[in-house]
GUKOL-729625 format. One line per field, with one value per residue (C-alpha): x, y, z; residue number from 1. Coordinates in steps of 0.05 Angstrom, whole numbers, plus 5000, padded with zeros to 4 digits. Last residue first. Layout:
x (X,...)
y (Y,...)
z (Z,...)
num (NUM,...)
This chain:
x (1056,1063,1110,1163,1153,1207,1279,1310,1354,1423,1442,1453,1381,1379,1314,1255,1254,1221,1169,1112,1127,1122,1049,1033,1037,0982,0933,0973,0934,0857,0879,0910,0849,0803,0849,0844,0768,0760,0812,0782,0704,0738,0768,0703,0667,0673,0653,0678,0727,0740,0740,0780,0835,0838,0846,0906,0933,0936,0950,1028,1051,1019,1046,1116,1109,1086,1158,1198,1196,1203,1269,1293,1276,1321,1376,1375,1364,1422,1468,1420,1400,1323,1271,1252,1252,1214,1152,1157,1144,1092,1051,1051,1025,0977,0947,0953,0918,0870,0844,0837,0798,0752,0741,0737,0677,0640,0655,0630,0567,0555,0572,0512,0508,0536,0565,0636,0655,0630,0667,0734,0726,0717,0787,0814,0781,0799,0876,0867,0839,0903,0953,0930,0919,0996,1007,0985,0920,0917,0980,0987,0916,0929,0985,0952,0893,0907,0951,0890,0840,0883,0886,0805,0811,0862,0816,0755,0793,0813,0740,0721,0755,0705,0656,0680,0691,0631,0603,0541,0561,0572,0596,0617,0658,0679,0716,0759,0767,0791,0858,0852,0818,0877,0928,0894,0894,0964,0987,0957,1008,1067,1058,1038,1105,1152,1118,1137,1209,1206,1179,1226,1298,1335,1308,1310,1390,1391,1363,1405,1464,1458,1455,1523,1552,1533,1561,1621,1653,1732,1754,1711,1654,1593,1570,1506,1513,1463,1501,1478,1448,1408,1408,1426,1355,1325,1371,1360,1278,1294,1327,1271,1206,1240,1240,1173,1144,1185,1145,1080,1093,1113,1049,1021,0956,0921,0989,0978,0905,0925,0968,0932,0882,0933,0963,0909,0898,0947,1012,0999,0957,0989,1061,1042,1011,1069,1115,1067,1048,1126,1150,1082,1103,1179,1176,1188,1253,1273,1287,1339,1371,1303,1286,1334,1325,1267,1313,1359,1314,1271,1326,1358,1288,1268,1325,1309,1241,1270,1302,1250,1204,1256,1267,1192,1184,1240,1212,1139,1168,1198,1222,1163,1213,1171,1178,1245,1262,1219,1247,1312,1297,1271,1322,1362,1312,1321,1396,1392,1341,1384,1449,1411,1380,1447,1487,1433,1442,1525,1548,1544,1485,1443,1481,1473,1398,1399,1436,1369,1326,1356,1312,1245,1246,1267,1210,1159,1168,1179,1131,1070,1096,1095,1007,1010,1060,1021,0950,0973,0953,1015,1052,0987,0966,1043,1035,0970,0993,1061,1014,0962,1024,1065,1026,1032,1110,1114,1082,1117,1176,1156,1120,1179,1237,1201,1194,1264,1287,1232,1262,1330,1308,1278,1227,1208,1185,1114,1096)
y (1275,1214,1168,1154,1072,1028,1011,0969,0989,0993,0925,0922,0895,0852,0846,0822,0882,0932,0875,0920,0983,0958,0926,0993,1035,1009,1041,1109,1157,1136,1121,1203,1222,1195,1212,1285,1281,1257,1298,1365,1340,1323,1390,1429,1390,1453,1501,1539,1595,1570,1503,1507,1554,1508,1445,1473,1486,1418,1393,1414,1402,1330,1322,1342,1293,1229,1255,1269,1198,1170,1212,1181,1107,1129,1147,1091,1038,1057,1004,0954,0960,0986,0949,0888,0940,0991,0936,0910,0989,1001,0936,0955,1029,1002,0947,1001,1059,1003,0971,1050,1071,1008,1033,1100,1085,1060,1119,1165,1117,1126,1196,1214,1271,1239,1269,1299,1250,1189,1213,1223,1151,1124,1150,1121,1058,1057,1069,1015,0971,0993,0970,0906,0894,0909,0861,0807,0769,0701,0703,0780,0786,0726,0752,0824,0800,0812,0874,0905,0891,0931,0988,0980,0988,1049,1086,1072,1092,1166,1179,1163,1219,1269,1236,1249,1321,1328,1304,1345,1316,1363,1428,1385,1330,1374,1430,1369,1335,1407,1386,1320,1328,1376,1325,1269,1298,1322,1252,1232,1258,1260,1178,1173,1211,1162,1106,1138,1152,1069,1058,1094,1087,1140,1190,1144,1126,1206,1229,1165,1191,1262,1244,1209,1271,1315,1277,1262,1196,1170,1110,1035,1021,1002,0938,0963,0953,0914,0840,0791,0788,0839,0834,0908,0916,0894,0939,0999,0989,0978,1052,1076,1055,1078,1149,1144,1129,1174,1226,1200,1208,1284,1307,1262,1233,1281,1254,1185,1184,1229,1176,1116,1144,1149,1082,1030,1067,1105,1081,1012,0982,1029,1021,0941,0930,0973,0921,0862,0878,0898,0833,0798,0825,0823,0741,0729,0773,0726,0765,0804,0850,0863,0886,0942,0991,1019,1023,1065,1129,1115,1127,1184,1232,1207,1236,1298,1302,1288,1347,1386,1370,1385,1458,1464,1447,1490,1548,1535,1530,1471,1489,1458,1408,1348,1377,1394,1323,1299,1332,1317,1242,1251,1276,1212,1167,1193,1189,1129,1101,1146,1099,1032,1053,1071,1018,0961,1014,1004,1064,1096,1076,1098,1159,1184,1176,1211,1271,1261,1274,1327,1387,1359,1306,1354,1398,1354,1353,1420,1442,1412,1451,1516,1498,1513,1573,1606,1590,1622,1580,1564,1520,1469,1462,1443,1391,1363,1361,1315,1281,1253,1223,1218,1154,1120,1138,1098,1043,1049,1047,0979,0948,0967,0938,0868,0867,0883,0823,0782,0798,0777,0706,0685,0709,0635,0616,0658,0711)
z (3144,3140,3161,3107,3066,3101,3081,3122,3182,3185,3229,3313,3320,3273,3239,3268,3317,3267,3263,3308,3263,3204,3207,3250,3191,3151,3196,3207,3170,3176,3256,3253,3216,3275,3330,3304,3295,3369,3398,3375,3397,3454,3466,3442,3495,3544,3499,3437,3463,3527,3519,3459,3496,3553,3505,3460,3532,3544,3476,3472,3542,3531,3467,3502,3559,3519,3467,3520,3550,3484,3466,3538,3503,3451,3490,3549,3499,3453,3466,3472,3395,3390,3357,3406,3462,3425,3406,3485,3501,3453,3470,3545,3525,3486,3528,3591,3548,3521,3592,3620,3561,3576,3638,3622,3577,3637,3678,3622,3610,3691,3689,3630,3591,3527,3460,3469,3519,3472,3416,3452,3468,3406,3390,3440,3421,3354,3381,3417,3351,3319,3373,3397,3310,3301,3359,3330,3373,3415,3452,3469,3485,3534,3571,3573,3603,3673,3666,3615,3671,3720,3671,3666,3748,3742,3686,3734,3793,3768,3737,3807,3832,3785,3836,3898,3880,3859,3787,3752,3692,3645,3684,3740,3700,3648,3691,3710,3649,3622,3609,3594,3526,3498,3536,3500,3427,3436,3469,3401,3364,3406,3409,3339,3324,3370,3329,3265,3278,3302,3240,3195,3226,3207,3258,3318,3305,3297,3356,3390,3365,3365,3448,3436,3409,3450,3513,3484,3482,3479,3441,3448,3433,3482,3510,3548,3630,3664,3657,3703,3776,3810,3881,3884,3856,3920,3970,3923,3933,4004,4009,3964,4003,4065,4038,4018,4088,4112,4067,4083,4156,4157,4163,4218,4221,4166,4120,4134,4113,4051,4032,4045,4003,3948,3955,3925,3850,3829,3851,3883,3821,3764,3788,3797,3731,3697,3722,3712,3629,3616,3644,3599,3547,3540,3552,3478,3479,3544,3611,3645,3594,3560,3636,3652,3593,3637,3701,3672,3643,3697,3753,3709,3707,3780,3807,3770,3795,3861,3853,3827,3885,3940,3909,3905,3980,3999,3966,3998,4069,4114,4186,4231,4270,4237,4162,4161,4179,4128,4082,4100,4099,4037,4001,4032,4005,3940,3939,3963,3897,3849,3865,3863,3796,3770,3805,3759,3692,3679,3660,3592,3558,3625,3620,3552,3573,3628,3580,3544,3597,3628,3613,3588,3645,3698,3674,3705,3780,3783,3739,3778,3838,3806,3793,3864,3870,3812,3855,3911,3973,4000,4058,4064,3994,3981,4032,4009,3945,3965,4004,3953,3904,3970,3987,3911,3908,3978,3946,3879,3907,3940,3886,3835,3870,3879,3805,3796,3851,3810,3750,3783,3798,3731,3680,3655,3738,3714,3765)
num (415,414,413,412,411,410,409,408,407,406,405,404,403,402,401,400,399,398,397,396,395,394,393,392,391,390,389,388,387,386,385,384,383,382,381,380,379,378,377,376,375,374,373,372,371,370,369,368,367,366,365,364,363,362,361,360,359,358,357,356,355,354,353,352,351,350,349,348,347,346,345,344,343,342,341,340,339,338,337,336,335,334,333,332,331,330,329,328,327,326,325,324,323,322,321,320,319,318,317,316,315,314,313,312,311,310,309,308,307,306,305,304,303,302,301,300,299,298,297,296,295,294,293,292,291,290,289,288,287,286,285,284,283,282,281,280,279,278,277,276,275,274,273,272,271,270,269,268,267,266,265,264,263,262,261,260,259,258,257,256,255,254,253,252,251,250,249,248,247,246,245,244,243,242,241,240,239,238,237,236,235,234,233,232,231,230,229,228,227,226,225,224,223,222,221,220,219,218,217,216,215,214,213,212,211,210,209,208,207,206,205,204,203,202,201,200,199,198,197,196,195,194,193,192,191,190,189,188,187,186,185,184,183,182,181,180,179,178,177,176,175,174,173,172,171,170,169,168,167,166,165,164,163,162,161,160,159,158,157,156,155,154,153,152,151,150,149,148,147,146,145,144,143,142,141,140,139,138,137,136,135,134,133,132,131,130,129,128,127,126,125,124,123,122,121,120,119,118,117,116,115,114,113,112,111,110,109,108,107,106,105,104,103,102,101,100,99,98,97,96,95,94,93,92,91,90,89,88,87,86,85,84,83,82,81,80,79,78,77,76,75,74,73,72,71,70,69,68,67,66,65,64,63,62,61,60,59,58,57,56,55,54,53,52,51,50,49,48,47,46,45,44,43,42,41,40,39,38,37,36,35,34,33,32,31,30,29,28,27,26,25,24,23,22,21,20,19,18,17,16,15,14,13,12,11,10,9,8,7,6,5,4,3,2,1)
């Protein structure tokens, strides 16, 4: 952790491994539990939508609100309120009183929590470290969620949860009542300078829509996201079916897709200092893309689970590069007093392509094969890099100018 991001950061930083831990252990037992009250696949696959749809459904008013108030007692505020869901649940869960409906109600309120904590604590670090030091904050905080979250807590998870069901849970809550003691050592401004006169909620959220519309690479960047999310959701949604009807992978083995994407990510946090330095970040973000789109070609074309794991290595290093470079390239861009908004349009955007290519993917699958997907995302990412290469020159100096000014004019996306 480099002295240059300062005492706070490290407060921030400190708040995201231990959330993340507890997040990391209920992302095997929350499943498990649900598996455990129900066995109807509908109620299953209900569970995914619960934690989802919050962000489709509130995420812009959490983004009027994280320009509104200040973002530090936001994240603090969410983070009790989480741990005191939790503590319910858990409660309910060691006297034998929880059910399927109470699990799902649980779920999308958290979900909602989670919907206003990211929408704050996401516009908290360009207020807390230098502009040229966005990169490398960005590169450890998603580091840790992807180290603890996806990749170390998991097992620990399901281990906890065989010991004693309600464990994981308490585990979780804990996580969140320290997390809110961390950030609460905060120091500094975390609340955007706003103007004056009264607000209104629809009218501040047609101001960030329409801050992001008028402004021509950012408006482009948010439509590469949806974009290729589509490709990636269509490809990810039968990775599953893929990896025992094409590779002959068990259970065991289609996990190991998981760890190879969250070991190149981990790759990706280490380097990501040095990428930065040595390369612009137009090229980062064009050569990732490449390999994305690379990537879809190898799925469609090999038989082998070694070259897949391989591949998803490297497809792990880019999606954290990329993602990393993204975020530092929106924070540069995007006035202060809008960050909550715009980055909330974001959010919606990585969800919505993925709503929009998954079943895109089924239906492929089912009608044309199961590599039909990745042949679908590999000649979509291809025309979409053929489309967009020039673009990316724009959209990584949309922050040189002032941030508070009417933007430049800039050449119209395509398409």
């Amino acid at each position: 952790m480099p002295a240059r991001l300062g005492g706070s950061f490290r407060w921030l930083f400190g708040a995201y491994i231990v959330t993340n831990i507890g997040d990391g252990i209920v992302l095997a037992a929350g499943p498990l539990l649900v598996a455990s009250q129900t066995q109807d696949p509908f109620l299953v696959s209900l569970a995914v939508v619960a934690g989802y749809a919050p962000h489709l459904v509130f995420g812009l008013i959490a983004g009027v609100v994280a320009d509104r108030q200040d973002r530090r007692r936001i994240v603090v505020g969410v983070n009790l309120f989480r741990a005191l869901v939790l503590v319910v649940l858990t409660a309910m869960i060691a006297t034998e009183v929880v059910n399927i409906a109470l699990v799902l109600a649980t779920l999308f309120v958290l979900g909602t929590a989670e919907t206003f904590a990211d929408a704050s604590s996401s516009t908290l670090i360009p207020s807390l470290v230098a502009r040229e030091d966005l990169g490398v904050a960005n590169a450890r905080q998603q580091g840790a969620t992807l180290l603890l979250n996806q990749l170390a807590m998991p097992p620990i998870g399901a281990f906890l949860f065989v010991a004693a069901m309600a464990l994981p849970f308490g585990v979780n809550a804990v996580g969140y009542a320290l997390g809110a003691v961390l950030v609460s050592r905060i120091v500094g401004s975390t609340q955007a300078v706003r103007p004056e006169g009264p607000s209104h909620l629809r009218a501040e959220i047609a101001e960030g829509v329409r801050w992001l519309v008028h402004h021509p690479p950012m408006r482009t960047l948010a439509l590469t996201i949806v974009l290729f999310n589509v490709t990636y959701g269509a490809a990810g949604s039968v990775l599953v079916l893929y990896a025992g009807q094409r590779l002959g992978m068990d259970e065991v083995g289609f996990g190991l897709i998981t760890t190879a994407i969250a070991v190149g990510g981990i790759i990706g946090t280490v380097c990501y200092g040095w990428l930065e330095r040595r390369f612009a970040l137009a090229d980062l973000m064009r050569v990732g893309l490449v390999i994305e789109t690379v990537t879809h070609l190898i799925l469609a074309l090999t038989t082998s689970s070694q070259v897949v794991l391989a591949t998803f290595v490297v497809f792990g290093a880019h999606a954290f590069v990329w993602g990393t470079t993204s975020t530092v390239v929106r924070q540069r861009a995007v006035p202060d007093a809008l960050m909550g908004r715009v980055g909330s349009v974001y959010r919606i955007a990585i969800m919505g392509g993925i709503v929009i290519g998954t079943p895109i993917g089924g239906l492929l699958a089912r009608q044309f094969g199961i590599t039909a997907p990745f042949w679908f995302g590999f000649i979509g990412s291809a025309l979409l890099v053929v489309i967009l290469w020039r673009q990316f020159a724009l959209i990584v100096h949309a922050g040189d100018q002032e941030p508070d000014a009417e933007p430049e004019p800039a050449p119209a996306p395509p398409g």
